[in-house]
VOGU-170489 format. One line per field, with one value per residue: residue number from 1; residue in one letter; chain; x, y, z of N, C-alpha, C, CB in turn. Coordinates in steps of 0.05 Angstrom, whole numbers. Glycine has a CB too. Layout:
BEGIN
i <- c(NUM/...)
aa <- c(a/...)
ch <- c(A/...)
n.east <- c(X/...)
n.north <- c(Y/...)
n.up <- c(Z/...)
ca.east <- c(X/...)
ca.north <- c(Y/...)
ca.up <- c(Z/...)
c.east <- c(X/...)
c.north <- c(Y/...)
c.up <- c(Z/...)
cb.east <- c(X/...)
cb.north <- c(Y/...)
cb.up <- c(Z/...)
//
This chain:
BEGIN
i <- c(1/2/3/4/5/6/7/8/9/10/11/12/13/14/15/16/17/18/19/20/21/22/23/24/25/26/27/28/29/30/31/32/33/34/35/36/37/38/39/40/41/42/43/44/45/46/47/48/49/50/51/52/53/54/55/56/57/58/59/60/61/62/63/64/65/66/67/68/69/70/71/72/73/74/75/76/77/78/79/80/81/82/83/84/85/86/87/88/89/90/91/92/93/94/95/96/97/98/99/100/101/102/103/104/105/106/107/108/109/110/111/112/113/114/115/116)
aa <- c(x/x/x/x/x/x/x/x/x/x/x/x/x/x/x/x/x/x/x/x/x/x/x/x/x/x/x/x/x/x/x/x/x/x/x/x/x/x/x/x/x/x/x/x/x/x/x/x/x/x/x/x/x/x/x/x/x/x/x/x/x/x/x/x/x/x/x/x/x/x/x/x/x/x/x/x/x/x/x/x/x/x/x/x/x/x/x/x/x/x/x/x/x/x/x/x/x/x/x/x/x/x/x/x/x/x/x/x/x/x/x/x/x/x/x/x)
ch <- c(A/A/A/A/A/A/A/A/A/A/A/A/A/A/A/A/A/A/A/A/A/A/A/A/A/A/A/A/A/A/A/A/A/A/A/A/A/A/A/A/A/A/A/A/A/A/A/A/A/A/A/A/A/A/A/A/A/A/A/A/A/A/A/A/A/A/A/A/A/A/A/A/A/A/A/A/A/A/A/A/A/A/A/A/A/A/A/A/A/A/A/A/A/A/A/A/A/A/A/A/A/A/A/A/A/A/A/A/A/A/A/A/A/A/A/A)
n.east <- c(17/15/33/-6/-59/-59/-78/-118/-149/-152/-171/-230/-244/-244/-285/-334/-327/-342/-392/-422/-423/-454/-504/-505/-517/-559/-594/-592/-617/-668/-684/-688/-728/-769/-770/-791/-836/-864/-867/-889/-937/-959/-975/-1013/-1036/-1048/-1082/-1121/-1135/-1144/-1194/-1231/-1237/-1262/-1317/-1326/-1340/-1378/-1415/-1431/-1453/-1503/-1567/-1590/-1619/-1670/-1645/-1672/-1713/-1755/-1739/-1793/-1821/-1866/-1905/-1959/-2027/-2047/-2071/-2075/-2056/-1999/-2002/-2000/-1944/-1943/-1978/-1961/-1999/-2048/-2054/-2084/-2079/-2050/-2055/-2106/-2120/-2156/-2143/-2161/-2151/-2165/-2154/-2146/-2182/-2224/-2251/-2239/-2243/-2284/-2314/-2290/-2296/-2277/-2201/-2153)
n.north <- c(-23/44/109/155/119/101/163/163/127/147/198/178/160/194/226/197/185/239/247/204/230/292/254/235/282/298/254/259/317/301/263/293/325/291/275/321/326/278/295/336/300/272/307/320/279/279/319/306/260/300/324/288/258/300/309/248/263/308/274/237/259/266/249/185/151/107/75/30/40/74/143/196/259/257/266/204/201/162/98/124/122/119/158/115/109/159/135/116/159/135/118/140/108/56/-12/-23/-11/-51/-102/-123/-130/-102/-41/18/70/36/10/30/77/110/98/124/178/207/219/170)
n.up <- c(0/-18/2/-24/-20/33/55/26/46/91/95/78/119/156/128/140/206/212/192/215/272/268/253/306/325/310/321/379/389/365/402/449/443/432/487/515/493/503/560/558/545/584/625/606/602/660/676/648/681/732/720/701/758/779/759/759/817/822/790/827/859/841/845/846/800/770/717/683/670/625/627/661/667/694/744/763/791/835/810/764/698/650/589/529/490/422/365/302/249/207/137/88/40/73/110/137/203/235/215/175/124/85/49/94/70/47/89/150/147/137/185/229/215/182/172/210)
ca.east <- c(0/34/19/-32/-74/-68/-81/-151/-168/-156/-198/-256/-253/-258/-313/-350/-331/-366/-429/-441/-433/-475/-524/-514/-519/-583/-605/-594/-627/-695/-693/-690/-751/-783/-779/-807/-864/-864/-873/-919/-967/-961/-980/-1045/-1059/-1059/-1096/-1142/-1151/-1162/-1212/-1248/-1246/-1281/-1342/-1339/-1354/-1401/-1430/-1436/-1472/-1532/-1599/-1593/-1638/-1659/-1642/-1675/-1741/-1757/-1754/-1817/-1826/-1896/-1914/-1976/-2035/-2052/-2095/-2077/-2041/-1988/-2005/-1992/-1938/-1951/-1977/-1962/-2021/-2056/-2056/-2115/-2074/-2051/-2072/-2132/-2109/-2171/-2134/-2187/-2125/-2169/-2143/-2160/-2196/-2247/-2255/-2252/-2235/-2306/-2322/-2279/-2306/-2252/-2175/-2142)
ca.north <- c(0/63/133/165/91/112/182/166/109/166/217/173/152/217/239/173/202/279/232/199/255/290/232/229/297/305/230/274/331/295/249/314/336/272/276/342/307/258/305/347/280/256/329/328/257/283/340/289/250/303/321/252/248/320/300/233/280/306/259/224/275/275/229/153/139/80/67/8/44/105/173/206/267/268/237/200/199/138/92/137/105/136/148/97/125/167/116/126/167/107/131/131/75/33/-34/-17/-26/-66/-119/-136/-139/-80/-6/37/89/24/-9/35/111/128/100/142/205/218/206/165)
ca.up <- c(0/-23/21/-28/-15/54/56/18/65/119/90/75/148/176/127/163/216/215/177/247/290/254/258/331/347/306/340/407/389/367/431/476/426/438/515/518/479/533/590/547/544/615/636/593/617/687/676/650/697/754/712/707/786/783/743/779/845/812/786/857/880/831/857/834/783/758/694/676/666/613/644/659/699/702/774/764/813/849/794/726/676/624/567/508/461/396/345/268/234/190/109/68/22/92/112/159/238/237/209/158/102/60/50/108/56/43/112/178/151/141/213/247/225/175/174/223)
c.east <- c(18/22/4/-54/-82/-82/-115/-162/-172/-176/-227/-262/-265/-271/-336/-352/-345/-387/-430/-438/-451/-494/-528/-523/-550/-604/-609/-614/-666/-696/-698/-720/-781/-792/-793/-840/-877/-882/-899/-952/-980/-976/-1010/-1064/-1055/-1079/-1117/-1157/-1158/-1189/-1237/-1259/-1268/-1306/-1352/-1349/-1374/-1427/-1439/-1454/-1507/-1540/-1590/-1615/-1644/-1673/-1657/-1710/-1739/-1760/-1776/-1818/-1845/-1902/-1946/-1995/-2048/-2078/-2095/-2046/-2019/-2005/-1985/-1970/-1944/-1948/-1971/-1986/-2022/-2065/-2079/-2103/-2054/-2068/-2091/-2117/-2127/-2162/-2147/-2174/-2148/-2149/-2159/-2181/-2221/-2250/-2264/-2253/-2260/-2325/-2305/-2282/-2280/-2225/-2175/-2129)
c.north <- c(25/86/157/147/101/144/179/149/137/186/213/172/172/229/210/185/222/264/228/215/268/272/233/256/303/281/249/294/313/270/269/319/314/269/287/332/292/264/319/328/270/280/342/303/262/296/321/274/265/316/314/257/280/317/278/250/287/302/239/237/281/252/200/151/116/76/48/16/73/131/189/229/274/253/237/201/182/125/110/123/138/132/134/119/126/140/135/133/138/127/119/97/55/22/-23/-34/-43/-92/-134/-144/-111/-43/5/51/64/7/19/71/127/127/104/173/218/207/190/177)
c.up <- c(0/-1/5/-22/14/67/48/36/90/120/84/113/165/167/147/186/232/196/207/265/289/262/291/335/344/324/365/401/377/391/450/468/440/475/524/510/502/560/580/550/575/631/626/604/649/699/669/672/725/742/707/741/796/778/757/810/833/804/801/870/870/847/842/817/766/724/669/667/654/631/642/681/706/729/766/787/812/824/754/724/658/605/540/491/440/376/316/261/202/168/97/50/39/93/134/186/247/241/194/133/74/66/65/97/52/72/129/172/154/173/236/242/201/174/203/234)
cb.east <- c(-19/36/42/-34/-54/-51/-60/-162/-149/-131/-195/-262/-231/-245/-324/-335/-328/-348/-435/-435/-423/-469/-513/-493/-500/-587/-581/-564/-607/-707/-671/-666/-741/-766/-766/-793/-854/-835/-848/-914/-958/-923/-956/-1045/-1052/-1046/-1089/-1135/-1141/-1149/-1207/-1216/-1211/-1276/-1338/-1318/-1339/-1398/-1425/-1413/-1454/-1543/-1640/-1598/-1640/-1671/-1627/-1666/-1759/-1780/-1740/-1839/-1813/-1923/-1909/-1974/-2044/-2064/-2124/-2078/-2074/-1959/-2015/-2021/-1924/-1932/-2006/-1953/-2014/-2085/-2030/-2123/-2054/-2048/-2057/-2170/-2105/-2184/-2128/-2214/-2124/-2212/-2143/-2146/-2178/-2246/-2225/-2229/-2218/-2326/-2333/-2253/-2302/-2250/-2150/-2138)
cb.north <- c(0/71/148/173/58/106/197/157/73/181/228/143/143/234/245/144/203/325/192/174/272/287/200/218/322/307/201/290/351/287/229/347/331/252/281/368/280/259/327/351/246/246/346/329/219/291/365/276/227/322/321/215/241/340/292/209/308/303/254/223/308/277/244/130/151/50/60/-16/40/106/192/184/285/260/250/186/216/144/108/187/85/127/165/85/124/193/98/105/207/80/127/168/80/34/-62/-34/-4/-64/-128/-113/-196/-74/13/54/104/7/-30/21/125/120/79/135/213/236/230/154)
cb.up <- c(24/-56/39/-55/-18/63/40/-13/81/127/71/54/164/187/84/171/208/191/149/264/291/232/246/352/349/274/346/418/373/336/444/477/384/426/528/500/455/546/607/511/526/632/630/552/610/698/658/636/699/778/709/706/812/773/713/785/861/810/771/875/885/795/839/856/770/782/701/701/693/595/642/661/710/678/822/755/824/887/819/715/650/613/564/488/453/387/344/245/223/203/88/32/-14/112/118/146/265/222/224/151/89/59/23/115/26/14/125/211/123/115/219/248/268/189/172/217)
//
């Protein structure tokens, strides 16, 4: 190996080198980036969750209701009934709610006085 052979091995080496430095320092610089990220998230999910435990207070403090039955806030009195929910208005060219299998308009419309 003569000493221009070496001279170029030497100069590639030390562009290699200033390449990975470079590489690291930018590697460094988006891990710091990334941390900040980090703390940024951890600092929103905390805020979150005292949040959560606010609403749960809250929401501890309304009335129990039970669920399991439609809300109504009419209080009935002793012996009355709800009323039935809103039925569909029956069309002149529907099957008659009779159940007679004719068109409303020829079965029950005229013995109700009119439309359904």
């Amino acid at each position: 190996m003569d000493v221009e052979q070496l001279k170029e091995g030497v100069r590639a080496g030390l562009i290699s080198v200033d390449r990975l430095s470079d590489l690291i320092v930018t590697s460094e610089q988006e891990l710091k980036a990334t941390k900040h990220k980090v703390v940024q998230t951890e600092q929103e999910i905390d805020e979150a969750k005292r949040r959560i435990a606010e609403l749960e207070a809250q929401l501890g403090s309304l009335p129990k209701q039970n669920v399991s039955e439609p809300f109504d806030e009419h209080e009935y009195e002793e012996g009355e009934e709800p009323l039935p929910p809103p039925t569909k208005k029956v069309g002149r060219n529907d099957p008659c709610p009779c159940g007679s299998g004719k068109k409303f308009k020829k079965c029950c419309m005229n013995k109700q006085g009119g439309r359904g």
